[in-house]
N, C-alpha and C positions, 0 to 999 in steps of 0.2 A: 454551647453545643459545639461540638468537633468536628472537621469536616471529614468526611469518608475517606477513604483509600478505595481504589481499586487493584487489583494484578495485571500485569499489563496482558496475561493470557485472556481474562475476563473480557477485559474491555476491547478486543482481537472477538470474541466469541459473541459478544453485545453487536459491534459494527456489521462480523458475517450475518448475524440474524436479519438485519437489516435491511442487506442486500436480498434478501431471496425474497422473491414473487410471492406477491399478496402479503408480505410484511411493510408494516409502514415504522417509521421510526419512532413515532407514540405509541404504539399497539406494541413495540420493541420494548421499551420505556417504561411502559405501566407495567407489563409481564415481571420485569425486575427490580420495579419500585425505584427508578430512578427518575431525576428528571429531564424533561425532555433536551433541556439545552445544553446540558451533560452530554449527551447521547450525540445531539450536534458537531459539541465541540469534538468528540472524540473521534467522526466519520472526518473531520477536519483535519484534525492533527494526523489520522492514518494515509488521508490521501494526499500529503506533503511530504510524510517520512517515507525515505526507501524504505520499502522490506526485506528480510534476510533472502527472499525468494526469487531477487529479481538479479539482469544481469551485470555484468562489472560495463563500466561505461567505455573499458576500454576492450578492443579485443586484437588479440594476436594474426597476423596477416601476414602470410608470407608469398613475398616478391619472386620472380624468376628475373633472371637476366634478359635486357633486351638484345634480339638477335642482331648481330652484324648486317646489313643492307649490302648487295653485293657491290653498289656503288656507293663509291663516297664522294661527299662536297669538297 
């Protein structure tokens, strides 16, 4: 027996089910004849990888000069 393939859009569409109120991730699971620990691993591996949706780590910030003090040390 062969192991399955999923698309990784599927398995995006399997996790969002998941998330919404009054779903549970067996009642997820059985609806698409998967097994549960599949389903598991896959809310696992989604909530470690970034997603394309999120923002860059870095963000651009721009400085002014500080103003001269009319006294100096």
């Amino acid at each position: 027996m062969q192991r399955r393939s999923y698309s990784k859009a599927f398995k995006a569409q399997v996790v969002q089910e998941c998330s919404l109120p009054g779903n549970s991730v067996a009642s997820v699971a059985l609806s698409h004849g998967i097994n549960t620990h599949v389903v598991h691993r896959w809310r696992r591996l989604a909530a470690c990888s970034p997603s394309t949706g999120t923002l860059p780590a870095f963000l651009p910030v721009a400085l002014e000069p500080l103003a001269q003090s009319a006294t100096s040390d």
